[in-house]
C-alpha positions as CSV (number, residue, x, y, z in Angstrom):
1,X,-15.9,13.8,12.1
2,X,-14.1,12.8,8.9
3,X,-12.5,9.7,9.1
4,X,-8.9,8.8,7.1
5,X,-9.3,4.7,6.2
6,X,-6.2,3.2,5.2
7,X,-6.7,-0.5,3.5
8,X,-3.5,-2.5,3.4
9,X,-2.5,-6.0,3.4
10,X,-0.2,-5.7,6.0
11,X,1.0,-3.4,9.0
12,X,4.2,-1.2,8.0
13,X,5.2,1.2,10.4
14,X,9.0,1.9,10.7
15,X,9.7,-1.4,9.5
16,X,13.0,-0.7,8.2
17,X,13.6,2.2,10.0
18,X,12.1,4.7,8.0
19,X,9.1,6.3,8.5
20,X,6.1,4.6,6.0
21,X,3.6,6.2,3.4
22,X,0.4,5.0,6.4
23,X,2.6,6.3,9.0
24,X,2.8,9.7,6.9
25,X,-0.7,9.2,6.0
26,X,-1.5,9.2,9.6
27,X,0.3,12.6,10.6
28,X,-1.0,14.3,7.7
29,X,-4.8,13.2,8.9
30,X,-3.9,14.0,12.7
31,X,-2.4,17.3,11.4
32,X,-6.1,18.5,9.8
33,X,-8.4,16.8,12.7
34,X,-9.4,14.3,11.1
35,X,-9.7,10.7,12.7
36,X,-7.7,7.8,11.3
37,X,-8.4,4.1,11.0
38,X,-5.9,1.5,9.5
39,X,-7.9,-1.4,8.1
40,X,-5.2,-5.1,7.7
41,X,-6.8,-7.4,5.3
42,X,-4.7,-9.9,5.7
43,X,-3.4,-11.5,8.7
44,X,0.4,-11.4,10.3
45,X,2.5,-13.1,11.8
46,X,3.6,-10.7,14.4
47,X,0.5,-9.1,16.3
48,X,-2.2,-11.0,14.4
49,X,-4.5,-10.0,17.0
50,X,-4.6,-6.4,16.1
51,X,-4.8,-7.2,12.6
52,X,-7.8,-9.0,13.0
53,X,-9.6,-6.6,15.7
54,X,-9.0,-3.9,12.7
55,X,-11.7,-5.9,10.7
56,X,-14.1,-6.5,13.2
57,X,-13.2,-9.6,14.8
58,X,-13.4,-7.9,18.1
59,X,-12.9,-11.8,20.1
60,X,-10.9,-12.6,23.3
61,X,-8.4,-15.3,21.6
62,X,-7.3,-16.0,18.6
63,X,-5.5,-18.8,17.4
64,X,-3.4,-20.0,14.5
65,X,-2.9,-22.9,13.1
66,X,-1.1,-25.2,10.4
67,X,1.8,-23.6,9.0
68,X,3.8,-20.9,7.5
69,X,6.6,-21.2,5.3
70,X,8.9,-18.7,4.0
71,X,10.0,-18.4,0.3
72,X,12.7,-17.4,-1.1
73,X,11.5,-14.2,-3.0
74,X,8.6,-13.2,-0.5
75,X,6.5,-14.7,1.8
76,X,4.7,-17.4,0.7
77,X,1.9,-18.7,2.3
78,X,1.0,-22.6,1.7
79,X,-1.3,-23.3,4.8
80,X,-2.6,-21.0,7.3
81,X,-5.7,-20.5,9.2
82,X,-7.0,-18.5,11.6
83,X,-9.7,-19.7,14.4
84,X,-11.5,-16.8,16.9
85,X,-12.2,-18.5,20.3
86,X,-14.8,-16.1,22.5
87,X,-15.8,-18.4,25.9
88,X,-14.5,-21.2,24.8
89,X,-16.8,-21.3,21.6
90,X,-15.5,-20.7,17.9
91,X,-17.0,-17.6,16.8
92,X,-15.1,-16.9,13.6
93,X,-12.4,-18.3,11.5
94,X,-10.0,-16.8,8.4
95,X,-8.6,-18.9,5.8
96,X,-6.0,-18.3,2.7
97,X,-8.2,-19.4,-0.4
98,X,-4.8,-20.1,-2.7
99,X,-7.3,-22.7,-4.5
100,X,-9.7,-19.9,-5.4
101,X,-12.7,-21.6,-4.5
102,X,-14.7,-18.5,-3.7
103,X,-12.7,-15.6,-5.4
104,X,-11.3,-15.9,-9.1
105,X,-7.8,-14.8,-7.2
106,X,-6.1,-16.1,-4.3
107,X,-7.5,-14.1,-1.1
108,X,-8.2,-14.6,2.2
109,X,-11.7,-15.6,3.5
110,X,-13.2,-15.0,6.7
111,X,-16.1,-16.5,8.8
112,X,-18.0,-14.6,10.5
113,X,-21.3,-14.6,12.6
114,X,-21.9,-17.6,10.4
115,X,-21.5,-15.9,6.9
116,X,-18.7,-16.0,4.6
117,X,-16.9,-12.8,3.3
118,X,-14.1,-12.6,0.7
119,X,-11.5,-9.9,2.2
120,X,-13.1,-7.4,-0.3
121,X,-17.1,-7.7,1.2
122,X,-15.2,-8.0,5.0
123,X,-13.9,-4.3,4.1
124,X,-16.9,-3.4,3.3
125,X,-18.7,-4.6,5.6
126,X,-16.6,-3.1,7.8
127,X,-16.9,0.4,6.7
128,X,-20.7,0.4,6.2
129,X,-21.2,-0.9,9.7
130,X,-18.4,1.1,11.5
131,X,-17.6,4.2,9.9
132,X,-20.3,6.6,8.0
133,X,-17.8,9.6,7.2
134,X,-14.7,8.2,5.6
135,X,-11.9,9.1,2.9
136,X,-10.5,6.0,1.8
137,X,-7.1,5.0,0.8
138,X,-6.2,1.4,-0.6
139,X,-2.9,1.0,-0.6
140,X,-0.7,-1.7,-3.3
141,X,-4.0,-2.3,-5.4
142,X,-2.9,-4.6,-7.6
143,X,-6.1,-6.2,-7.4
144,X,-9.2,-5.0,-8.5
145,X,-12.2,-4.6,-5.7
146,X,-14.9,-3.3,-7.9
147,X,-17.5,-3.8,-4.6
148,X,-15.5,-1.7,-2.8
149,X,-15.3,1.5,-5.3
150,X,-19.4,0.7,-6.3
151,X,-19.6,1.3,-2.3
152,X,-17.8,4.8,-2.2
153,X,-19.5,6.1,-5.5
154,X,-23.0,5.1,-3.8
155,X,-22.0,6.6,-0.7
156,X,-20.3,9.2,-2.2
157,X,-17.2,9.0,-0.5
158,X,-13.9,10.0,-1.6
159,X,-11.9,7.0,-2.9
160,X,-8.2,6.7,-3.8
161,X,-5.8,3.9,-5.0
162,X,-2.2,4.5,-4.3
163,X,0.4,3.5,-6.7
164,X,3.7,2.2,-5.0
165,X,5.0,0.7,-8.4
166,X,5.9,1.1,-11.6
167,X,3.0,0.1,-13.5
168,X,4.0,0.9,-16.8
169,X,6.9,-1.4,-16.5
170,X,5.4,-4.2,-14.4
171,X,2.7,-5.2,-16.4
172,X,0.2,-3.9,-13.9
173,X,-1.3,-0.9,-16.1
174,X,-4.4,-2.9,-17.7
175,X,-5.3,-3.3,-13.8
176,X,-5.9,0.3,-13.6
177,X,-9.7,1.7,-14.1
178,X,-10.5,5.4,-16.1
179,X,-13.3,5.3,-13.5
180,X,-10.7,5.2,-9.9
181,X,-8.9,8.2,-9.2
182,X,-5.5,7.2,-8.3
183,X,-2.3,8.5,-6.4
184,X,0.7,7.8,-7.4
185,X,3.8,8.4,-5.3
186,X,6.0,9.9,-8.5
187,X,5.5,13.2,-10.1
188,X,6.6,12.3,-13.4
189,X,4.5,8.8,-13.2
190,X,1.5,10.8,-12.1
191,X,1.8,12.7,-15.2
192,X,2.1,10.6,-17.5
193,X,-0.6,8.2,-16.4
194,X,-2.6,11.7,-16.5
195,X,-1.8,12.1,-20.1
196,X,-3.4,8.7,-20.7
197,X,-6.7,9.8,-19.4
198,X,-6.2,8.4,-15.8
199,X,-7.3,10.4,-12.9
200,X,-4.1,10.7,-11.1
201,X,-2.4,12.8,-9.0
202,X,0.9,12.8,-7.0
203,X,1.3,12.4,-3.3
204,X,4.5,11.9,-1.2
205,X,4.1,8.6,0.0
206,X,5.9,9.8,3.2
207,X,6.7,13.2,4.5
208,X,9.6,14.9,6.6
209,X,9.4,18.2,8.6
210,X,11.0,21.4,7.5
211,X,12.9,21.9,11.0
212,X,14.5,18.6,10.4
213,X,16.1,19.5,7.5
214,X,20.1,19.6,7.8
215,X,22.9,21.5,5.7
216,X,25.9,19.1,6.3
217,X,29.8,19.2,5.2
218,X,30.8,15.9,5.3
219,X,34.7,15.0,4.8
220,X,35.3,12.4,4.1
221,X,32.6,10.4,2.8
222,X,33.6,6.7,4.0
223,X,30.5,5.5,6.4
224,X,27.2,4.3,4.5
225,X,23.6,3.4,5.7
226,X,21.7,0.9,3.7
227,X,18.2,1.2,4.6
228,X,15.2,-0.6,3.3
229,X,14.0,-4.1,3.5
230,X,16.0,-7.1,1.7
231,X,13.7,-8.1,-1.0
232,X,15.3,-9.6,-4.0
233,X,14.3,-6.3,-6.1
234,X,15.9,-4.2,-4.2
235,X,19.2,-5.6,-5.6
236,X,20.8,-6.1,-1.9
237,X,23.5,-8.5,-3.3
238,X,25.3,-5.8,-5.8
239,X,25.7,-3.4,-2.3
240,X,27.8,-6.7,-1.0
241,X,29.7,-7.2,-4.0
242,X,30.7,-3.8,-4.0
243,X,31.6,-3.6,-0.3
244,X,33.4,-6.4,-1.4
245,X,36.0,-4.7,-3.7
246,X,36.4,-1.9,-1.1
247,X,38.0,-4.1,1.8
248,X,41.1,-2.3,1.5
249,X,39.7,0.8,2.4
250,X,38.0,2.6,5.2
251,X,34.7,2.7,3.9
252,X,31.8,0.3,5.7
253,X,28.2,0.2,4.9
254,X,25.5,-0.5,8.3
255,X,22.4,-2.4,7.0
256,X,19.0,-1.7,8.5
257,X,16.1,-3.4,7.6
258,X,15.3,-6.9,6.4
259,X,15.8,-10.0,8.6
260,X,18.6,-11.9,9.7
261,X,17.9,-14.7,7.0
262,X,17.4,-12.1,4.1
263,X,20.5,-10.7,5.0
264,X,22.2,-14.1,5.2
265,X,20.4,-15.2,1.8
266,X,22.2,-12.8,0.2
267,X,25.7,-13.0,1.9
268,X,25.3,-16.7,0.7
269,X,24.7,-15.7,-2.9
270,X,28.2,-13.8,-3.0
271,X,30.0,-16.1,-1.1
272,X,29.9,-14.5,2.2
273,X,29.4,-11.4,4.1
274,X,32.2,-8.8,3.5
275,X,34.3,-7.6,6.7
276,X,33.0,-4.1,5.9
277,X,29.2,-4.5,6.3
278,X,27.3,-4.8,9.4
279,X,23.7,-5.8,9.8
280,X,22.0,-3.5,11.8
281,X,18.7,-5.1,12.1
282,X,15.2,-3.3,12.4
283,X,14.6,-0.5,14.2
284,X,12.0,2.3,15.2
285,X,14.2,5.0,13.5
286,X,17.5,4.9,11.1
287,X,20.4,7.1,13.0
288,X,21.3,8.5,9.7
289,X,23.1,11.4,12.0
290,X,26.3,8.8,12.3
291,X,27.0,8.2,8.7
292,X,28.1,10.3,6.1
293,X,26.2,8.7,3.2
294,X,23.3,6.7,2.1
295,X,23.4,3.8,-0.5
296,X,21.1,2.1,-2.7
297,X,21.6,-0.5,-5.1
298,X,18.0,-0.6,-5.8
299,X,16.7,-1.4,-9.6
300,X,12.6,-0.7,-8.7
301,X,11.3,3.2,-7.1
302,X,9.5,5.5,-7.3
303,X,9.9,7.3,-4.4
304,X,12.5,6.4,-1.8
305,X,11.3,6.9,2.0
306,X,14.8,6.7,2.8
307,X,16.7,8.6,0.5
308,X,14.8,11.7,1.3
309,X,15.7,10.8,4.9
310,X,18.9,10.4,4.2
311,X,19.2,13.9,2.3
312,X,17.2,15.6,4.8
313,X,19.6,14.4,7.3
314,X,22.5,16.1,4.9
315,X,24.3,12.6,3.7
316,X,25.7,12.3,0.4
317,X,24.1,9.9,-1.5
318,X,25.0,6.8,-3.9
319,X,21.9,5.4,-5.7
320,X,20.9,3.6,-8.7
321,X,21.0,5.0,-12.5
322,X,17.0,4.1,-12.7
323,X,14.5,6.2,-14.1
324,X,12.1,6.1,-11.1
325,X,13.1,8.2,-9.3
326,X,16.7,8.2,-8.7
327,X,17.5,10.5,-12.4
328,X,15.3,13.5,-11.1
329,X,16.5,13.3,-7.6
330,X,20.2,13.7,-9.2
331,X,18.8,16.4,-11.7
332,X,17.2,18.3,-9.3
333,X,20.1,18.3,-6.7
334,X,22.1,19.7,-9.2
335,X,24.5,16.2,-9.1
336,X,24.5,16.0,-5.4
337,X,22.9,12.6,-5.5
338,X,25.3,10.8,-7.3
339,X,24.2,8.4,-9.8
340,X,25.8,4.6,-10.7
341,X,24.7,1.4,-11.8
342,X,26.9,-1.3,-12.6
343,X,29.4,-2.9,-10.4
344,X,32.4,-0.7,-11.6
345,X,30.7,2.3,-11.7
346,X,29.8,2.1,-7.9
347,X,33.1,0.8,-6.9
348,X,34.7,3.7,-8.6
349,X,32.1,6.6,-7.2
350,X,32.6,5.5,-3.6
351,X,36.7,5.4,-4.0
352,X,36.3,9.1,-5.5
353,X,34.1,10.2,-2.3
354,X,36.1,8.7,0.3
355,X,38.5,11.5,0.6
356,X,36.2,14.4,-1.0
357,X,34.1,17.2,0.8
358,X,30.5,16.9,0.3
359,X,28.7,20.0,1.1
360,X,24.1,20.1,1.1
361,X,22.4,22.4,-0.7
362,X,20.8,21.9,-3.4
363,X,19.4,18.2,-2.2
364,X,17.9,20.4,0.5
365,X,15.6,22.4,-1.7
366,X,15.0,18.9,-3.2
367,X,14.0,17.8,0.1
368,X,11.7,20.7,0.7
369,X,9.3,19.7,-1.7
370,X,8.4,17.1,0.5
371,X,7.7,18.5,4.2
372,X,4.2,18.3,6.4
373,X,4.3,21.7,6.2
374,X,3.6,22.1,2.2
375,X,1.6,19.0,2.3
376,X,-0.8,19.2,5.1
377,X,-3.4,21.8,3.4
378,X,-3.1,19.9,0.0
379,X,-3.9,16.9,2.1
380,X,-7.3,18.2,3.4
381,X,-8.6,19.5,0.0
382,X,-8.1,16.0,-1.5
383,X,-10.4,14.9,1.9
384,X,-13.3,16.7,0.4
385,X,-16.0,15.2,-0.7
């Protein structure tokens, strides 16, 4: 039976609320048959176990030591390393290589059965022991793995890189390979990386189902869901200074996602949380049923996981004047996404929505584009070899 390999750093299922592009994956791979393995490369902090049993390490404890510290931007990792204890004995150990003393980047680097493998071979390894019939998707390749594509060509398997960024603004575009087919999670990016000879192609990084789809009147427009982690590029810390100039009136903004002490971070940066937002915290699923609309101060898209919740769920919504892909969600909705990007111009579109009537339709044609049920057949063609 075909197997669906996701390869990701990290584990990202419903973190902020919303579902996630492997969650999606998942479904769409259940929904054809097809088995589904995701493979963590790099160690967490919360279930570390698992992560490590995805690899191979299949040992009865694991332990971590040194230390962990957390930056302000991201996580950044000074010291950490993993040991794998199986009776009493140390059968394997993982170790963050931020020297580069065996890769020419900074990687992780695990023993194993007394070899050494770079998080690259280790997938690899992986895969040629484990799993014969695969479709593999690497998620955030920012990093080459030439082994790992020389693998899939050899073997013949179907190989994709996904594209969660904007490459040809972040500097990442002389990463990308003429020889890696690649999808991208934006129509418009996916053409015009095609139109400079790349082999891309879109898919949704996430999916919704057709019967979920709402048609909502809301009136009036006054309670707001932010939801999405807190990462400085995000741009968390205009929501609060907007909030901030709407105290005297009744509009309130619920914050899911994040952690307490990203949420506080930024609170700090504006000189304090404002009486009108709440944090919310993470959970399985986003209740975008109690609000009326869904804000994003986001400068960095390309596809928003929870803004096409949001608009399947029928709220208005508020999001940033970016390219990527805020523009063609407003185009395409016909203006029912509503568009802003400085201070003022955010402070003045949520006054003029607090006593207006907001009724869906257009955003749910939008919305349709994106459903299991288009996706799903589409899905299993690109799963051929």
């Amino acid at each position: 039976m075909t197997t669906i390999v996701t390869v990701h750093h990290h584990y990202e299922f419903g973190r902020a609320g919303f579902e996630s592009s492997q969650q999606t994956r998942m479904n769409l791979a259940k929904m054809n048959g097809f088995d589904y393995v995701h493979l963590i490369t790099s160690p967490q902090l919360v279930g570390y176990e698992e992560c490590f049993r995805s690899i191979g390490f299949d040992y009865g404890s694991i332990y971590a030591l040194d230390e962990v510290f957390m930056g302000v931007n991201a996580m950044k990792i000074d010291k950490l390393h993993y040991q794998y204890i199986r009776d009493g004995s140390l059968v394997g150990e993982a170790r963050y290589d931020k020297d580069c003393t065996v890769s020419p980047v900074p990687t992780w680097v695990y023993t194993k059965d007394h070899l050494v493998f770079t998080e690259e071979s280790l997938v690899v390894w992986y895969l040629a022991e484990h799993i014969k019939d695969a479709v593999i998707f690497r998620d955030e390749s920012r990093i080459p793995m030439p082994k790992l594509v020389r693998f899939t060509k050899m073997l013949n398997l179907p190989y994709y890189e996904v594209i969660h960024h904007s490459v040809l603004e972040d500097g990442f575009l002389p990463g990308l390979s003429r020889k890696v087919s690649y999808l991208v999670a934006n129509e418009r990016l996916a053409q015009e990386l095609a139109d400079m000879g790349y082999h891309s192609q879109f898919l949704p990084p996430m999916c919704v189902r057709e019967k979920d789809i709402v048609i909502r009147t809301v009136t009036p427009v006054r309670r707001y869901v932010w939801s999405a982690h807190l990462g400085d590029y995000k741009n968390f810390a205009q929501a609060l200074r907007v909030m901030s100039r709407l105290i005297d009136t009744s509009i309130t903004l619920d914050v899911y996602g994040g952690t307490q002490e990203d949420f506080d971070r930024h609170c700090a940066v504006v000189g304090g949380c404002p009486p009108n937002v709440v944090y919310r915290g993470v959970v399985v699923r986003v209740p975008y049923e109690d609000y009326d609309g869904f804000l994003s101060t986001s400068h960095h898209e390309l596809f928003s996981n929870a803004c096409i919740e949001a608009m399947a769920s029928g709220l208005k919504c508020v999001v940033s004047d970016i390219k990527y892909p805020f523009r063609d969600y407003a185009t395409e909705s016909h203006g029912e996404v509503s568009l802003a990007y400085t201070d003022d111009e955010f402070v003045t579109c949520l006054r003029e929505l607090q006593d207006s009537v907001f009724h869906t339709v257009y955003q749910n044609e939008l919305v349709k584009k994106y459903t299991y049920e288009r996706w799903a057949s589409r899905f299993s063609r690109m799963c051929v070899r």
